[in-house]
C-alpha positions in Angstrom: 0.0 0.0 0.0 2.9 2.3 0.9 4.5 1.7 -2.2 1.4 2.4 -4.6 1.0 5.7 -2.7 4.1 6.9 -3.2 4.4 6.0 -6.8 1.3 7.9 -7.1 2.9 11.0 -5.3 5.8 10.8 -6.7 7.9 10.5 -4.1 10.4 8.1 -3.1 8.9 5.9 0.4 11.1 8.3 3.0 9.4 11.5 1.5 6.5 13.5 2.0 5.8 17.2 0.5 3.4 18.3 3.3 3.4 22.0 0.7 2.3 20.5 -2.1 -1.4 20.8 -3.3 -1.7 17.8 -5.1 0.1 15.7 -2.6 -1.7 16.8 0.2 -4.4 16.2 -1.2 -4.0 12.6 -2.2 -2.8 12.2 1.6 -5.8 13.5 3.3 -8.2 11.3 1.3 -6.1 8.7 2.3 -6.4 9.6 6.3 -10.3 9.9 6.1 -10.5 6.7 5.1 -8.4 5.8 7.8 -10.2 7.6 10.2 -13.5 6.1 9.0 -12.5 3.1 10.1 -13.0 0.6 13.1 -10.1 -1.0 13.2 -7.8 1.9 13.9 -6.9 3.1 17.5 -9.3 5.5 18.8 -6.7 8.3 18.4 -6.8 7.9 15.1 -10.5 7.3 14.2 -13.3 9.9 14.1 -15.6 10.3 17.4 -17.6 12.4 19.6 -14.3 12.9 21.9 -12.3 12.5 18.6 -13.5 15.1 16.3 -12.3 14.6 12.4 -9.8 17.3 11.9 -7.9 15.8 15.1 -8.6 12.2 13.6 -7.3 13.0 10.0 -4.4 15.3 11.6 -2.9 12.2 13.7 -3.6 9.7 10.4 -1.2 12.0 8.5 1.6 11.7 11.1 1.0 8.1 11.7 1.3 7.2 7.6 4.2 9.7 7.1 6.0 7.8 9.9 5.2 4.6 8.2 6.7 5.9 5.0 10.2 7.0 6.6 10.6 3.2 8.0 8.9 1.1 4.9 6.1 -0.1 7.6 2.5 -0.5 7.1 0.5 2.5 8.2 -2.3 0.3 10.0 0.9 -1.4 11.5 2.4 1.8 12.9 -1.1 3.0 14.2 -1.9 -0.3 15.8 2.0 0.2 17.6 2.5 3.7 18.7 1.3 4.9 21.7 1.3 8.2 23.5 3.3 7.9 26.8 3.6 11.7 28.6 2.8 13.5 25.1 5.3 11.6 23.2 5.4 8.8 20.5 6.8 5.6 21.9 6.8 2.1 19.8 5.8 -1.4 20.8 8.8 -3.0 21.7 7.5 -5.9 19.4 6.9 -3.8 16.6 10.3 -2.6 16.9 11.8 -6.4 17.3 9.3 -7.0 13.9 10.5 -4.0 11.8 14.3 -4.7 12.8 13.9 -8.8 11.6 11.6 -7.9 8.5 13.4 -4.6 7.4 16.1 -6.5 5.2 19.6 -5.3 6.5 19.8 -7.6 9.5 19.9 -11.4 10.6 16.8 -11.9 13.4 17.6 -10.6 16.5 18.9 -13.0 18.9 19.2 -12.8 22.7 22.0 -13.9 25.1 21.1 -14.2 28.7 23.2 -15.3 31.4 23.3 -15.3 35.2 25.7 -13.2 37.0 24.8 -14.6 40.3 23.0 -12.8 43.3 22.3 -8.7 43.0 22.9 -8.8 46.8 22.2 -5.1 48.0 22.6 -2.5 45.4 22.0 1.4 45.9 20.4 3.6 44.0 18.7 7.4 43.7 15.0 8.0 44.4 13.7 11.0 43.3 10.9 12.9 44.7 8.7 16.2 44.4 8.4 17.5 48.3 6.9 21.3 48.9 7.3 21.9 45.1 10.8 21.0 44.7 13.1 18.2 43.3 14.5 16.0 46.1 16.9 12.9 45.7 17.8 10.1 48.3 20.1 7.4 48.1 18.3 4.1 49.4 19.4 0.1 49.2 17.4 -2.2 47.3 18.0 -6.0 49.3 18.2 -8.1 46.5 20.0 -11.1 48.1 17.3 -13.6 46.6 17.2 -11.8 43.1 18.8 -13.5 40.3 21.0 -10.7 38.7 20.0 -11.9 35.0 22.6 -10.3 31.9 20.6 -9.8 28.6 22.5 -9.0 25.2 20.7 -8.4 22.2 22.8 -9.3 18.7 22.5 -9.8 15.1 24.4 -9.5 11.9 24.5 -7.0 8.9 23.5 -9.2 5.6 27.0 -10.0 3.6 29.2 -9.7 6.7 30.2 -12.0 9.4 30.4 -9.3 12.1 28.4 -9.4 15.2 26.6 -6.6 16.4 25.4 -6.5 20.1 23.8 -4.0 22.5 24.9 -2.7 25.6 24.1 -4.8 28.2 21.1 -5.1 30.2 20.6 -6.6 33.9 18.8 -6.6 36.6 20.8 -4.9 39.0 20.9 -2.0 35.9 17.4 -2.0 36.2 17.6 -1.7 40.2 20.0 1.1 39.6 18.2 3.1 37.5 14.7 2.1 39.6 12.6 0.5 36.7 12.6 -2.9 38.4 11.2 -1.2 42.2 8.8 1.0 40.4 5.2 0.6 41.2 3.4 -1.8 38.7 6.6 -3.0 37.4 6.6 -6.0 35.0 10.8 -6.3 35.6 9.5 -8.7 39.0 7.4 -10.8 37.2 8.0 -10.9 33.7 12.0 -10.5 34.0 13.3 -12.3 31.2 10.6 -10.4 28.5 11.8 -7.2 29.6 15.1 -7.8 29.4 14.7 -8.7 26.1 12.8 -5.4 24.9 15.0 -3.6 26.9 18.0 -5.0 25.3 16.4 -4.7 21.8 15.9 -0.8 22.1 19.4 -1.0 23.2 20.4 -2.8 20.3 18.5 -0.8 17.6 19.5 2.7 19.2 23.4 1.6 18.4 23.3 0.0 15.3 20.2 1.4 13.9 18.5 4.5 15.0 17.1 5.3 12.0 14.3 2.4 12.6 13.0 4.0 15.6 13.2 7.5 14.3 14.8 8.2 18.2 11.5 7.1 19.3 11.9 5.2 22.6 9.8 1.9 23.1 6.7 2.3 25.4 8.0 0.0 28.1 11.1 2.1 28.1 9.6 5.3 28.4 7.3 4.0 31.2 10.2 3.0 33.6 12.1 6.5 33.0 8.3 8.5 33.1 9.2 11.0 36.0 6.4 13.1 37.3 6.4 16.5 36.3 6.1 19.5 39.0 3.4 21.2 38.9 2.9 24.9 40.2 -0.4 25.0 42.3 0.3 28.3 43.2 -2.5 29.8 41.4 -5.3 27.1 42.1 -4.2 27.8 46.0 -4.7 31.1 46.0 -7.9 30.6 44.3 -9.5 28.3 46.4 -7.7 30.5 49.6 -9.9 33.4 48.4 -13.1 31.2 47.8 -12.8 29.3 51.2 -10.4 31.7 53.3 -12.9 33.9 54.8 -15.3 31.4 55.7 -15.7 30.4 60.0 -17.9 27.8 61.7 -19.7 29.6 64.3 -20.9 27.8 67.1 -24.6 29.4 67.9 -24.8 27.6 71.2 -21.4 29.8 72.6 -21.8 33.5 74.5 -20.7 35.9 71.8 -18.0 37.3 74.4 -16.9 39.5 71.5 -19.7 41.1 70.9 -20.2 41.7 75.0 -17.1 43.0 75.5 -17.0 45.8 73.1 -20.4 46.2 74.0 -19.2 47.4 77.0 -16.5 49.1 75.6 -18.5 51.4 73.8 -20.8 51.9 77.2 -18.0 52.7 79.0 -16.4 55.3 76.4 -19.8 56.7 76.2 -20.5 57.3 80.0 -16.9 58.8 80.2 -17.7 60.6 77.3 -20.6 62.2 79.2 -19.2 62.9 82.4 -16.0 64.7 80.7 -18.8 67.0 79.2 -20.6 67.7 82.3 -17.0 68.8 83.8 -16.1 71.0 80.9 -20.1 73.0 81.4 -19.0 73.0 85.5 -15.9 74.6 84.7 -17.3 77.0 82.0 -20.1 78.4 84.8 -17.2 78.8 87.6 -15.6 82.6 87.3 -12.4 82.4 87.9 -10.9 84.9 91.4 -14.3 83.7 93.6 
């Protein structure tokens, strides 16, 4: 399908003239038919919370990015996700596009045991009173199996091996995706090794695959949570809420009492420093 498209635009399958009237065109029918359909991510397909220049808009990004890597476009809407505004792949799509893309042998794994992570510290970082805040704290991991993965794979017509950095799980302690809340490094080790490992691989030896897109597993271990100023909605709800008191009806308003009395007592000294000022005004002064 990509290849019919871009013989009818032209174009060779890396290239897309987003300026040209003909082209664009051609491309937005295209994406309305996308969007029309049911068996395109919701993101991409026309709704009531989806309206259709939204729909047609991410269709056109999705099928450019398909032409750049030679992929389907279903295939690349079906496999990019949206993690913290940004476009991350499936790490099997990735693995998929690097084993069917032509220049490489399958990707092949190489895990080995290293032995016991034993205790292995790390950095935590937390948001505390609007500010960034790190600790160093020790992860026991005397009954975890540090686990080594290394992804490989040849360049077609050569007999060198290409391999990715490697992966393990005290790494993965170290840089807190293993500890992270609703991990799958605990209980699906070995799979995330092997994506992990494959991103790895594929950043080194071929970035141009990815387009520098990270893999949605990898982006979710290094997701940090953004601060967020609350200044504003603070002083809003200060000025909504601020001046507002329980009053207890069934108490003596002693307040109220007291400067009651206050004022009585300013008001009968007020009157008696009057009646001293006429006294003094009537006496004549010598008698």
């Amino acid at each position: 399908m990509t290849q019919d498209i871009t013989k009818q635009l032209s174009l060779p399958p890396t290239q897309f003239n987003y300026f040209d009237g003909e082209q664009f065109a051609v491309m937005q029918r295209l994406c309305n038919m996308f969007a029309s359909s049911d068996l395109v991510p919701d993101r991409y397909r026309v709704s009531d919370k989806n309206p259709e220049k939204k729909a047609v808009a991410n269709c056109m990004i999705a099928i450019e990015t398909a032409m750049r890597i030679g992929a389907s476009p279903l295939m690349v809407m079906q496999n990019m996700d949206i993690i913290q505004g940004k476009p991350s792949w499936s790490s099997k799509f990735l693995i998929g596009t690097i084993n069917t893309c032509g220049r490489f042998s399958q990707l092949k794994y190489k895990i080995e045991n290293l032995g016991k992570v034993g205790k292995v510290e790390y950095l935590e970082t937390k948001w505390v009173g609007g500010q960034k805040q790190t600790s160093k704290l020790t992860f026991d991991g005397t009954n975890v199996d540090n686990l080594q993965c290394i992804a490989y794979a040849n360049e077609k017509g050569s007999d060198t091996v290409l391999e990715s950095s490697e992966v393990s799980i005290k790494l993965a302690i170290q840089e807190g995706w293993y500890q992270k809340v609703g991990s799958k490094w605990p209980t699906m080790t070995k799979k995330m090794l092997m994506y992990r490992a494959a991103s790895f691989w594929t950043n080194e030896h071929a970035p141009e695959l990815s387009l520098g897109m990270k893999t949605v597993e990898e982006a979710n271990d290094i997701e940090d949570i953004d601060f967020e100023d609350v200044s504003d909605r603070v002083k809003k709800e200060v000025k909504q809420h601020g001046n507002k008191k329980v009053v207890n009806m069934d108490e003596e308003p002693l307040t109220q009492t007291t400067d009651n009395n206050a004022a009585t007592d300013k008001g009968n000294g007020a009157e008696a420093e009057q009646v001293n000022n006429q006294t003094s005004e009537k006496e004549e002064p010598g008698f």
